[in-house]
C-alpha positions in Angstrom: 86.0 83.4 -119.9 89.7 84.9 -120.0 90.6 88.0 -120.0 93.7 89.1 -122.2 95.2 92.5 -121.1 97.3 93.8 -124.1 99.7 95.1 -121.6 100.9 91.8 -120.3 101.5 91.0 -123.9 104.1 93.9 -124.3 101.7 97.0 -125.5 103.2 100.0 -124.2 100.5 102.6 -124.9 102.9 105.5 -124.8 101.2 106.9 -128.2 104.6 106.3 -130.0 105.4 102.9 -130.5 103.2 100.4 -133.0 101.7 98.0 -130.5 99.8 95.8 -133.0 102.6 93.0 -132.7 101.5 92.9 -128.7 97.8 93.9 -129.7 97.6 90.8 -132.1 99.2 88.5 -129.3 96.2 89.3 -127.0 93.8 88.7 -129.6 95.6 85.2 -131.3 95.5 83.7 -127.4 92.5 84.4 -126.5 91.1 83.3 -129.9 93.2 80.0 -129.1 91.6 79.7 -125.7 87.9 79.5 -126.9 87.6 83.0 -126.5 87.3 86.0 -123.7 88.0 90.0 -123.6 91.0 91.4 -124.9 91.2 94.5 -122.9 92.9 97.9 -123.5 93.1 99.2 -119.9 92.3 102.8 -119.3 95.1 105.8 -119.3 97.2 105.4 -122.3 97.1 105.6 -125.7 97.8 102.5 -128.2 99.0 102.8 -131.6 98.5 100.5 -133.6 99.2 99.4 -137.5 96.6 96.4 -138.7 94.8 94.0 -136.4 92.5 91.1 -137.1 89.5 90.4 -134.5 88.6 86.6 -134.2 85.5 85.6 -133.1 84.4 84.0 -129.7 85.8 88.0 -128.0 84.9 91.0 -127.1 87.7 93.8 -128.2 87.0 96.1 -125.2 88.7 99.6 -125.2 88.2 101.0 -121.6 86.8 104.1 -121.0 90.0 106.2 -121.0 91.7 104.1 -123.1 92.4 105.5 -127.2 93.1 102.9 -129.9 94.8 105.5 -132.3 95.8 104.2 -136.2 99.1 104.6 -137.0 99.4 107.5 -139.4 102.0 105.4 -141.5 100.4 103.5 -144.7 103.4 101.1 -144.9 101.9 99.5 -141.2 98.7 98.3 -143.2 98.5 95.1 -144.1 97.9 94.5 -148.3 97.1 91.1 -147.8 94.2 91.1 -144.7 91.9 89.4 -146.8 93.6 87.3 -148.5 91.7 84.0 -147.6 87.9 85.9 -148.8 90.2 86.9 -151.9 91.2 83.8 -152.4 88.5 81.9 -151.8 86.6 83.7 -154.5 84.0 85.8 -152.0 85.3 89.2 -153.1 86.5 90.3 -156.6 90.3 90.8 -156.7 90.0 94.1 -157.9 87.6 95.4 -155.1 87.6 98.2 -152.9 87.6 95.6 -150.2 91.1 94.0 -151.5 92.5 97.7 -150.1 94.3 98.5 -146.8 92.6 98.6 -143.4 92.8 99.0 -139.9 90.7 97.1 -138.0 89.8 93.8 -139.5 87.7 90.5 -139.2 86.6 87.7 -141.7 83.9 85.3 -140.4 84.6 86.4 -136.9 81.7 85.3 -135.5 80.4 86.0 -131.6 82.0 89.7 -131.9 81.9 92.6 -130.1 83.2 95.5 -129.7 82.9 97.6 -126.9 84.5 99.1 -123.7 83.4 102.9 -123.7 86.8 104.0 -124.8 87.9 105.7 -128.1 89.0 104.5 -131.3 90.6 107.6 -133.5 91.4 107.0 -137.1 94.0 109.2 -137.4 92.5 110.9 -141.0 94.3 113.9 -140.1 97.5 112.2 -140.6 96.7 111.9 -144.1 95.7 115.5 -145.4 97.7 116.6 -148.0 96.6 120.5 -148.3 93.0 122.1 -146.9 90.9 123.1 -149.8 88.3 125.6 -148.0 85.4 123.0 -147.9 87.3 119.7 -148.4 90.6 118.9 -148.1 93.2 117.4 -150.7 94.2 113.5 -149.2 98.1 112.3 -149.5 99.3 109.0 -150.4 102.4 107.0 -151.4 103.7 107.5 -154.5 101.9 106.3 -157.8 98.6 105.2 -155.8 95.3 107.6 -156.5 94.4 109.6 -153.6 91.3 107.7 -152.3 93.0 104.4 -152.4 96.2 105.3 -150.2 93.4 105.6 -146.9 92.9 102.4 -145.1 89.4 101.9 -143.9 89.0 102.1 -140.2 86.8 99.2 -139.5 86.1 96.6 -142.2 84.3 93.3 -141.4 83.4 90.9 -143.8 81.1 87.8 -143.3 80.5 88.2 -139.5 77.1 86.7 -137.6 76.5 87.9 -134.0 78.6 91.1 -134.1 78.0 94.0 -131.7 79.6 97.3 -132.0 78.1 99.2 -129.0 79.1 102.4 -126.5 82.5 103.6 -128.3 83.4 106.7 -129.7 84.9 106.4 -133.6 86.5 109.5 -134.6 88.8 110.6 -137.8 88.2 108.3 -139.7 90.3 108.3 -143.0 88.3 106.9 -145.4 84.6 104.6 -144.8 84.8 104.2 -140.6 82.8 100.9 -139.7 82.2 99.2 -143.2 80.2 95.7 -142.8 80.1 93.3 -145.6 78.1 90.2 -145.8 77.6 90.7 -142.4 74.0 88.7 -139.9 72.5 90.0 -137.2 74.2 92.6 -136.2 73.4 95.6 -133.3 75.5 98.6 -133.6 74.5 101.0 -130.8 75.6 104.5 -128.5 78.4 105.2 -130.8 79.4 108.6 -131.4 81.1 108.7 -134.3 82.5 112.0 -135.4 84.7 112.3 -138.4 86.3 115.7 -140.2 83.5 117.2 -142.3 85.8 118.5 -145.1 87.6 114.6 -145.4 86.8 113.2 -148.2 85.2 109.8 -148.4 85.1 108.8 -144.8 81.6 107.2 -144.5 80.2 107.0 -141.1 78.5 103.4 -141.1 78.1 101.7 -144.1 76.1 98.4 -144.8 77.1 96.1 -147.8 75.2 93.6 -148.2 74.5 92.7 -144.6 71.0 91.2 -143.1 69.4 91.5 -140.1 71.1 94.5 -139.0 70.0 97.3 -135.8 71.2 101.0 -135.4 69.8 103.0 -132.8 70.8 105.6 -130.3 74.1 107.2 -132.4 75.6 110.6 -132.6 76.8 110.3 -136.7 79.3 113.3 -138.5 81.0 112.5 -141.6 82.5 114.3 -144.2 80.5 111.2 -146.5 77.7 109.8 -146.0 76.8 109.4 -142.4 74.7 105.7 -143.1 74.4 104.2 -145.8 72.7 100.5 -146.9 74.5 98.9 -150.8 74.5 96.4 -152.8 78.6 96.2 -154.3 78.6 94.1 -157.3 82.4 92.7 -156.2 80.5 91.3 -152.9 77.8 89.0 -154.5 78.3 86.4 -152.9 76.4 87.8 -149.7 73.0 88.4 -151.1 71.2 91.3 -150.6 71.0 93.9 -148.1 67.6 93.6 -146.0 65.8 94.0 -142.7 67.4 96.7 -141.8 66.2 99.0 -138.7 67.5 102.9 -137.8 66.0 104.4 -135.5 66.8 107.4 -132.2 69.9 108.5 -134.0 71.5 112.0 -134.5 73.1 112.4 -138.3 75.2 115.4 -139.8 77.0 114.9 -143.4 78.4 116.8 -146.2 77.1 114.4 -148.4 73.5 112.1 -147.9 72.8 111.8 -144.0 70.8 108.5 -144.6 71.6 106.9 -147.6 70.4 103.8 -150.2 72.7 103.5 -152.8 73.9 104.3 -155.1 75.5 100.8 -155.4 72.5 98.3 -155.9 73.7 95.5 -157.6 70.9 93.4 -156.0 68.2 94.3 -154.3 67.9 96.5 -150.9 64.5 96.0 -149.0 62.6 96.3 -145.4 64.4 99.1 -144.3 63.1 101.1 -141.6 64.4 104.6 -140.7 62.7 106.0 -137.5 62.6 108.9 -134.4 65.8 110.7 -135.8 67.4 114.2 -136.5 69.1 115.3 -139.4 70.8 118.3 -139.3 73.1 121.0 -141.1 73.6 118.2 -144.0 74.0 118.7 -148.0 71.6 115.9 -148.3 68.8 114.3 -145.9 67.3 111.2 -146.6 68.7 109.7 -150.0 67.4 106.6 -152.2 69.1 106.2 -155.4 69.7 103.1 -157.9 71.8 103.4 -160.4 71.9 99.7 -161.2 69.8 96.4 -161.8 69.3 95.3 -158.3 66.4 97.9 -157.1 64.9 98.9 -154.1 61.7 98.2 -152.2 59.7 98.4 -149.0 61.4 101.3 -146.9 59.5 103.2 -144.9 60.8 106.6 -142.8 59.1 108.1 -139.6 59.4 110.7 -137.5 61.7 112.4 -138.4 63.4 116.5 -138.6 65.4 117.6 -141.2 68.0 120.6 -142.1 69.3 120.2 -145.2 72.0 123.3 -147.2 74.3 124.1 -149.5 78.2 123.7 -148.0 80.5 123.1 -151.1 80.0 122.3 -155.1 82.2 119.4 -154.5 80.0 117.5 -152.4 77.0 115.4 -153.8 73.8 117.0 -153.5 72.3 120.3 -153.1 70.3 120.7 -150.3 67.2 118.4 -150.7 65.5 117.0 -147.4 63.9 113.8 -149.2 65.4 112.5 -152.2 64.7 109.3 -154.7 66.1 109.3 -157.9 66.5 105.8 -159.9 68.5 106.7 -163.5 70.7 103.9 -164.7 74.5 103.8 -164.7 74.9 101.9 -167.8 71.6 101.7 -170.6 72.7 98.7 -171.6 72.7 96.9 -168.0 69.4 98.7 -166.8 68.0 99.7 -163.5 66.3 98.1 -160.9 63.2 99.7 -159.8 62.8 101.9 -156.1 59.3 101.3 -155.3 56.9 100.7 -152.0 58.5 104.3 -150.6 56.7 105.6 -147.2 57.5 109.1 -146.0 55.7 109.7 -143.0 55.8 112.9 -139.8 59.0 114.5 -141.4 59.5 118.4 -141.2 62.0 119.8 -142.7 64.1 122.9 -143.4 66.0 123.0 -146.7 67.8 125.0 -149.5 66.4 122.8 -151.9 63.0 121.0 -152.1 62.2 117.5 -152.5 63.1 115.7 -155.8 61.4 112.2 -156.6 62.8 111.7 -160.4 63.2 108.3 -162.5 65.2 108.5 -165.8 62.7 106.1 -167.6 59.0 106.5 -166.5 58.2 103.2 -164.2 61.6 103.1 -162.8 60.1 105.0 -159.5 56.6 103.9 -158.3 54.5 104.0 -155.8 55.9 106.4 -153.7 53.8 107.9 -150.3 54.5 111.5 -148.6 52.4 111.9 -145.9 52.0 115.0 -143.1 55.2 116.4 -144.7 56.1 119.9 -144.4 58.8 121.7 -146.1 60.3 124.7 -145.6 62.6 126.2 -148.4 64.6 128.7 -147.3 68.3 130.7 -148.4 69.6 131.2 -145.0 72.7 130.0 -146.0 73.2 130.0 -150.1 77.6 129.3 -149.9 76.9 127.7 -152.9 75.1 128.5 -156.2 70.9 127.6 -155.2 69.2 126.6 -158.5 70.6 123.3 -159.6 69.6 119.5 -159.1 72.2 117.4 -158.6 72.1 114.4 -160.2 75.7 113.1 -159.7 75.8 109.8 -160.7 75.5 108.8 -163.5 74.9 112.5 -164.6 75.7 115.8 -163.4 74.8 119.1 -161.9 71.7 120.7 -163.9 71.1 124.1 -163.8 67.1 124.1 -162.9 64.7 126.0 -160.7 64.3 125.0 -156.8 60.6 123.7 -157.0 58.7 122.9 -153.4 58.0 119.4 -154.5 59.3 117.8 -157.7 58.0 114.6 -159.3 59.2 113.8 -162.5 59.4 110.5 -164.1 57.8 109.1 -161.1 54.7 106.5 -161.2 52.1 106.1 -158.3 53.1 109.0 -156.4 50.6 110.1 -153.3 51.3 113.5 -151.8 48.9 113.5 -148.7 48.8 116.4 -146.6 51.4 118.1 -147.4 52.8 121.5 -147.2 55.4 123.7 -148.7 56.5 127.1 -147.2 59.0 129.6 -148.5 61.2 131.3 -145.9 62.2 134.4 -145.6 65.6 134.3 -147.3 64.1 134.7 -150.7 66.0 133.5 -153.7 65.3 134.4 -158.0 65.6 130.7 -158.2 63.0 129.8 -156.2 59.8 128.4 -158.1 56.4 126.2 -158.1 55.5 124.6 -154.9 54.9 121.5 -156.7 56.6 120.8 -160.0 55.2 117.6 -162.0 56.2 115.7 -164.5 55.8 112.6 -166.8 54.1 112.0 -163.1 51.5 109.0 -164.2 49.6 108.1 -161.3 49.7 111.1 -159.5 47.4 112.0 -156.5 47.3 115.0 -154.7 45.0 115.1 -151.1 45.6 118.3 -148.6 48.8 119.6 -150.7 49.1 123.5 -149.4 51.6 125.9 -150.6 52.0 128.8 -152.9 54.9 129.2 -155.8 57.2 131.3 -154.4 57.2 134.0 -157.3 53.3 134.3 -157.1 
């Protein structure tokens, strides 16, 4: 197979001058000649407005080399999706009709690789810093979050590889996949701004058959996250999903489900991974009909705390939560939940809650133990945070809350309270409309007794 070096094709990698023209020459030929390495050599830096991968290649940056995103808007392509527009696979009013940076559509036999870095260049596009997140800029007359172009978006791919880069700064969701089959996304670290809004570490839309393992995740969003978007239905659901030996630090949910899940979101594993310093650890929320089922997470420390009331969540190590968006439309249910060998240290406790009773069901904690501590407290301790479809709610900060939840099993179990105390602090385990319920080796005292 060929090898393309961008340099022959005029890239001049002085940091300055947009080499996508000469980027997207490289990638074009060796598309045309059945496929090869397009290779970024080592010792410079390339900026770059939009590119489109093709499939048959592997995009290798060299270890040395920096892909940098131009921190001009106007060199993002409108119209890089135009054909899945189109064609009627994504609505014409999605998030995924935006600007981006990095592109493919049905690119199959991809990878990307090389050891090398590839910075998104989210600096460029802080407006002001806000203490604990900052204020985005963006042309005129366009909404903050939509003037960001996605770092890496790749729609419909089978056989991709992202593996043994560093992604950094991202400006808005860093390696979205939509619609995406058998995929292996491995030794990345990928470290964004914690106080930049929106930019995702790795999220899965859609996408089957999909492995993470071995990554070093910071993101001022979610750090992974697995969805169903209702503009994408086209690909099915999001399934057989594995995580496992990774390293995860978010403002927002560390590991996430949700809250998009317009169809259903099943065998996922989450395994042999550290969470730490996050708002929120493990997450599994449905706000819509499509549901979730059969997830099961292992082995597994947590540190969960209060940074900033503008993030989502409030310091809870496990949380499930299924309320609908929209009465009318409904809910699909979260059910078949495992939590299994998870210690964890948290300003909040854990929250399993279900706006209608049966909307949460069978749900498994077992040799879990909590600790719920104030070591931290920059933000008011003593609300759940519901966000969406509702809001903040001023409530105590129980060990263990069930509420609304069917078929819950809390099996050796143990809540401690540290020694930050806090007035808010209350029952080791709070129950309620909790049908089902059983209780075998739960330990733990309230923390006012």
């Amino acid at each position: 197979m060929s090898t393309h070096d961008v340099s022959t094709y005029g890239a001049v990698g002085d940091g300055q001058t947009n080499d996508a023209p000469a980027i997207q020459a490289a990638i074009d030929a060796c598309h045309a000649a059945g496929g090869g390495t397009v290779l970024l050599p080592a010792g410079r830096i390339y900026l770059s407005g939009s590119l489109e991968l093709r499939g048959q290649t592997e995009f290798r940056v060299e270890r040395g080399a920096t892909l940098l995103a131009s921190p001009d808007y106007a060199d993002y392509r409108p119209e890089h999706f135009s054909d899945a527009i189109s064609g009627g696979l994504i609505d014409t009013d999605s998030e995924l009709s935006r600007r981006a940076w990095l592109t493919a559509f049905e690119a199959h036999d991809l990878s990307i690789t090389g050891g090398g870095v590839i910075d998104g260049h989210g600096r460029a596009f802080v407006q002001a810093d806000l203490g604990g997140i900052y204020e985005m800029r963006g042309p005129p007359g366009e909404e903050q979050y939509q003037a960001r172009p996605y770092t890496l978006n790749l729609i419909g791919c089978q056989r991709l590889d992202v593996v043994g880069l560093t992604l950094r700064d991202g400006a808005y969701w860093t390696l979205r996949l939509t619609g995406c089959q058998d995929v292996t996304i491995a030794h990345l670290r990928l470290h964004n701004d914690l106080r930049l809004p929106n930019n995702d570490g790795i999220d899965l839309d859609r996408c089957q058959r999909v492995r993470i393992s071995d990554c070093d995740i910071m993101a001022g969003d979610d750090a992974i996250c697995l969805k169903t978007c209702r503009s994408t239905a086209v690909y099915g659901n999001c399934e057989d999903i594995t995580v496992t030996n990774c390293i995860l630090q978010s403002v927002s949910s560390a590991f996430k489900i949700g809250s998009e899940c317009w169809s259903p979101v099943r065998n996922v594993i989450f395994s042999s991974s550290v969470i730490r310093d996050s708002h929120r650890g493990l997450s599994v929320q449905c706000v819509d009909p499509g549901g979730v089922e059969n997830v099961l997470f292992s082995n597994i420390t947590i540190e969960t705390r209060m940074y900033d009331e503008r993030w989502w969540g409030r310091g809870e190590p496990i949380y499930v939560d299924g309320t609908a968006q929209d009465k009318a439309v409904g809910v699909g249910q979260i059910r078949h939940l495992r939590f299994r060998d998870i210690l964890a240290r948290s300003e909040n406790g854990v929250v399993i809650h279900a706006g209608e009773v049966g909307d949460v069901q069978d749900v498994l904690l077992d040799n879990v133990r909590i600790e719920v501590d104030a070591w931290k407290g920059e933000s008011p301790i003593g609300q759940q945070d519901f966000r969406p479809p509702h809001s903040l709610v001023d409530a105590p900060t129980h060990g263990v809350t069930v509420n609304g939840a069917s078929e819950v099993t809390l099996r050796h179990v143990q809540v401690k309270w540290g020694p930050h105390a806090h007035a808010a602090f209350g029952q080791a385990l709070f129950t309620q409309r909790a049908a089902g319920l059983s209780v075998d080796d739960f330990s733990g005292e309230d923390a006012r007794a």
